[in-house]
C-alpha positions as CSV (number, residue, x, y, z in Angstrom):
1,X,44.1,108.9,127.2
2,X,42.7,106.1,125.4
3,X,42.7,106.4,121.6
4,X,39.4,105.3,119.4
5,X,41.6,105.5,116.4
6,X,43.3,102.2,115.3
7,X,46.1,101.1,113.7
8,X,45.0,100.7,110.6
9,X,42.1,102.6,108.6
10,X,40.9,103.4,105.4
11,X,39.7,106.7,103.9
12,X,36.1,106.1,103.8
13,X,36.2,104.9,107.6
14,X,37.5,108.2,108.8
15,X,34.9,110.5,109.7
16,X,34.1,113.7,107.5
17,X,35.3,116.3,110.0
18,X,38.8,114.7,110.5
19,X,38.8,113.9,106.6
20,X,37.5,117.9,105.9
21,X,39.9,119.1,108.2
22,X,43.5,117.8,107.2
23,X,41.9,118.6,103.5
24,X,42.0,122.3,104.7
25,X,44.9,122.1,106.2
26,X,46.8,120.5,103.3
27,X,46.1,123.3,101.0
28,X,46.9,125.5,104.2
29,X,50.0,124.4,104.0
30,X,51.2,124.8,100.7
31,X,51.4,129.0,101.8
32,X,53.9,128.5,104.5
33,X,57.4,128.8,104.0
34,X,59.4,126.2,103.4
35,X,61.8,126.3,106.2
36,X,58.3,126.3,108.6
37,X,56.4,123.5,106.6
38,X,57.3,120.7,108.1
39,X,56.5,122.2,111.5
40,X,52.9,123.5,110.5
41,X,52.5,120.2,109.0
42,X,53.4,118.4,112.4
43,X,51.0,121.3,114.0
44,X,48.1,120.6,111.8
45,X,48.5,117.1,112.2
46,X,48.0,117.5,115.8
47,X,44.6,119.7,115.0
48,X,43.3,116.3,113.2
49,X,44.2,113.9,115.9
50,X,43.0,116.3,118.3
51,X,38.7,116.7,116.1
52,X,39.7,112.7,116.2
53,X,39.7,112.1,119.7
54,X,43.5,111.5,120.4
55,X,43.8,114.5,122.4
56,X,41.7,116.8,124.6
57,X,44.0,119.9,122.7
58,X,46.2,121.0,120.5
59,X,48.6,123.7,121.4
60,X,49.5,126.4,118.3
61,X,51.1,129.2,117.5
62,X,54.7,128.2,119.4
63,X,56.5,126.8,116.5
64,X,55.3,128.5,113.2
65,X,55.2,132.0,112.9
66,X,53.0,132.4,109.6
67,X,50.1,134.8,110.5
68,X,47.8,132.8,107.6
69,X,48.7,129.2,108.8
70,X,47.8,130.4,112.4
71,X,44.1,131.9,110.9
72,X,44.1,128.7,109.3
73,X,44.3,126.1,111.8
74,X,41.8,128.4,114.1
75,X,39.1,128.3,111.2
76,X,39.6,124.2,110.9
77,X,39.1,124.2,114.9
78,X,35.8,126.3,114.5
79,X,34.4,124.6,111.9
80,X,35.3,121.3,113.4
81,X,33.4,122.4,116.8
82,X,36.0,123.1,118.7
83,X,36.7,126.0,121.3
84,X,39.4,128.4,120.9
85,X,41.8,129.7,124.1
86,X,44.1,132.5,123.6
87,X,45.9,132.8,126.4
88,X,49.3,133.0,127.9
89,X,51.8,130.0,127.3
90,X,52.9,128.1,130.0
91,X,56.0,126.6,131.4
92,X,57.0,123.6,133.9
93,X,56.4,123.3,137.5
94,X,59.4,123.8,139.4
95,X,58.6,121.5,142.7
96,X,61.8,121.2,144.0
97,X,62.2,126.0,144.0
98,X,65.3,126.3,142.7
99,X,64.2,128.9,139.5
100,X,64.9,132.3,142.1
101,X,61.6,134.8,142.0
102,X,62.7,137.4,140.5
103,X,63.7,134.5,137.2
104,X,59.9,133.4,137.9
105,X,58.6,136.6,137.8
106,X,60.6,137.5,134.5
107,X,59.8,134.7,132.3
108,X,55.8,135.1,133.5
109,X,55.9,138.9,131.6
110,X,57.3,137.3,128.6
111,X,54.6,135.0,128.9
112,X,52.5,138.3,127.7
113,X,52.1,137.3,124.0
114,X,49.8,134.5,123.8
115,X,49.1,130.8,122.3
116,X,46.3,129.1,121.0
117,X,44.8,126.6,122.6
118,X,42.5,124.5,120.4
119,X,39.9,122.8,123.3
120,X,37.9,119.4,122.4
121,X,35.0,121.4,124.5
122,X,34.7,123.7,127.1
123,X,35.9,122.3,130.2
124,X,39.3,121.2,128.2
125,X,38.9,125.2,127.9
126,X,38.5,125.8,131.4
127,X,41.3,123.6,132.6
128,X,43.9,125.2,129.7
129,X,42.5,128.6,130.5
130,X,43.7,127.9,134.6
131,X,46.8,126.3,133.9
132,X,47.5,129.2,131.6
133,X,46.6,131.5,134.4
134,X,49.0,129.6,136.9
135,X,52.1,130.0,134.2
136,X,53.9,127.0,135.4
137,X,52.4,123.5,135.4
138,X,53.1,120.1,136.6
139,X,54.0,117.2,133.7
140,X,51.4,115.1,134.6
141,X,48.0,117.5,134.1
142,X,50.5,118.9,130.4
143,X,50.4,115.4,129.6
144,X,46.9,115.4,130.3
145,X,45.4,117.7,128.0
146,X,48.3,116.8,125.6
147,X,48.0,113.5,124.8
148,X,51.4,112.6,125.4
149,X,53.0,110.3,127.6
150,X,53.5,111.2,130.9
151,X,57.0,109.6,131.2
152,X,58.2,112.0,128.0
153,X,56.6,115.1,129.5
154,X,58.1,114.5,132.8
155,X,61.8,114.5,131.2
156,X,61.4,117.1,129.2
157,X,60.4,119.6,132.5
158,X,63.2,118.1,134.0
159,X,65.7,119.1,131.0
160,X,63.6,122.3,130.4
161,X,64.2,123.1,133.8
162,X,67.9,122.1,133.9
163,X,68.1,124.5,130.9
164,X,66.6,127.5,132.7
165,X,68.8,126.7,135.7
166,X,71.6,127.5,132.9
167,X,70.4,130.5,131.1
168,X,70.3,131.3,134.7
169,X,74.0,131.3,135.5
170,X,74.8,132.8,131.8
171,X,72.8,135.5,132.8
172,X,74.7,135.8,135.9
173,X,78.0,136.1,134.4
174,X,76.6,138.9,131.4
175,X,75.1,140.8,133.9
176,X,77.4,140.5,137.1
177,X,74.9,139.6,139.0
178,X,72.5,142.7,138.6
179,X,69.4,141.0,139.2
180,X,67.2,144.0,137.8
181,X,69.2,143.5,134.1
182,X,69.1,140.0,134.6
183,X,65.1,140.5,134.8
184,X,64.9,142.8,131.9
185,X,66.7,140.6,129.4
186,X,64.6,137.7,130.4
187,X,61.2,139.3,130.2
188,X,62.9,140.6,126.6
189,X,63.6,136.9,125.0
190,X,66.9,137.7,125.1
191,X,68.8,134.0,125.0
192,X,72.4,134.1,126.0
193,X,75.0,132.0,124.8
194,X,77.1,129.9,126.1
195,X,80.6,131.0,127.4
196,X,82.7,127.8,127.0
197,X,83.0,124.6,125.5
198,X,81.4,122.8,128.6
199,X,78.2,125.2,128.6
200,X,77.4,124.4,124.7
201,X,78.1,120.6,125.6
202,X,75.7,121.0,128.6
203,X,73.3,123.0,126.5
204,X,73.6,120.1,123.8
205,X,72.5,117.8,125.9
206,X,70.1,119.3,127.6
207,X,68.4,120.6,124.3
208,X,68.7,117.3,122.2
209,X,65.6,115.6,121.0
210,X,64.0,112.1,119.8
211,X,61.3,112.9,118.7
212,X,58.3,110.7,118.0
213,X,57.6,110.0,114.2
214,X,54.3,111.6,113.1
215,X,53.7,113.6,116.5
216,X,55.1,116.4,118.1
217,X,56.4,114.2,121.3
218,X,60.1,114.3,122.6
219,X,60.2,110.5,123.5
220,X,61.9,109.8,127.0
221,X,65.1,107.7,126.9
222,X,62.9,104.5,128.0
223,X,60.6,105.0,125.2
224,X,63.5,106.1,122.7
225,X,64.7,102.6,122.8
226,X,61.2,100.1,123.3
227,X,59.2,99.7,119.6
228,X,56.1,99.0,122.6
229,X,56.5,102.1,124.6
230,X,53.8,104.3,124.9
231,X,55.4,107.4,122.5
232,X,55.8,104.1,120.1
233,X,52.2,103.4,119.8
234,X,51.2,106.9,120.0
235,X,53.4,107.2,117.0
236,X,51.5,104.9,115.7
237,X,48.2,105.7,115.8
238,X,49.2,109.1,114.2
239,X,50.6,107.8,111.4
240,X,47.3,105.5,111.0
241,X,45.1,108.9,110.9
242,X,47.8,110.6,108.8
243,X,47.7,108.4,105.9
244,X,43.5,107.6,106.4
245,X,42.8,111.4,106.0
246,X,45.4,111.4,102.9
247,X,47.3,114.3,104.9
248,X,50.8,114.7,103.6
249,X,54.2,114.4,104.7
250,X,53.3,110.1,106.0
């Protein structure tokens, strides 16, 4: 998606809805705890960039759990004109089948308790609200209505998956194999740990981050290490609407 925001702004070029906004969501933010701050302040953030145009939505209510900052950042998103989804999260696309049915079938009833989606307009809406309803989706149409790089999302599914494939095994092994337990405990949250010194070095490595300053992307390898990548610029043009709408935290 191609960004109207540019590098550089100033305060009185930023239009009154983005400026309104992160001025809601700054007070917003002085309620939430400290541990969770910088996390709502990423989140809101993403509201801004996504009432500026960056992105077709942002996705809340993952990463924060503060009842008032959630009521918050759907009040900004109404009064900014935006539509509100609340529907199931979803997870990557597993193209290749290795994630067994009964693992699939699990982790869709967890996917019960529902997200926000904060929709540009009403076909965003549409397509969240179907993705949502397929529970697993592909990195390119995430990075889609994300904004993110496609080359970022598609690493992370393929480390999310990797993870899965080991809560998998480590569910095997607490379990013995009873696939009806195994079920339970996954449709419960239930996280198991790692058994030996290789699992938490796998686990490391496949939970590490880099993420992108200002946004909420895990930058792929390639665009870890190139100032020019596409997470760089993205980067970016966040922190230009960050410091134009005086939001805090740039």
């Amino acid at each position: 998606m191609t960004s109207a925001i540019p590098h550089a702004l100033r305060s009185d070029t930023l239009p009154r809805p983005e400026r309104v906004a992160a001025a809601a969501l700054s007070r917003a933010l002085a309620g939430v705890a400290p541990a969770q701050r910088d996390a709502a302040r990423q989140e809101g953030l993403d509201l801004v960039a996504t009432i500026a145009g960056l992105k077709p939505l942002c996705l809340a209510g993952r990463g924060v759990a503060d009842v008032d900052w959630h009521a918050a950042l759907r009040r900004v998103a109404a009064e900014a004109g935006l539509c509100l989804l609340e529907a199931a999260p979803w997870f990557p696309a597993d193209p290749s089948g290795t994630l067994p049915d009964w693992y699939v079938a699990a982790t869709a009833r967890r996917g019960a308790a529902t997200v926000a989606y904060l929709c540009r307009d009403d076909a965003v809406r549409r397509r969240a609200a179907a993705l949502s309803a397929e529970g697993r989706v592909a990195a390119a149409d995430e990075a889609a209505l994300l904004g993110y790089p496609v080359c970022c999302v598609a690493q992370h599914h393929r480390r999310a998956l990797a993870f899965e494939r080991l809560r998998i095994e480590l569910l095997e092994r607490i379990a013995q194999g009873d696939r009806e337990r195994m079920a339970r405990l996954v449709a419960a949250g239930i996280e198991p740990l790692p058994t030996s010194e290789a699992d938490w070095r796998r686990q490391a490595r496949l939970t590490a981050i880099a993420p992108a300053p200002a946004t909420i992307v895990n930058m792929c390898d390639a665009c870890a290490t190139d100032p020019e990548s596409a997470a760089a610029r993205l980067s970016r043009r966040y922190r230009a609407l960050a410091a134009a709408a005086a939001y805090p935290g740039t």
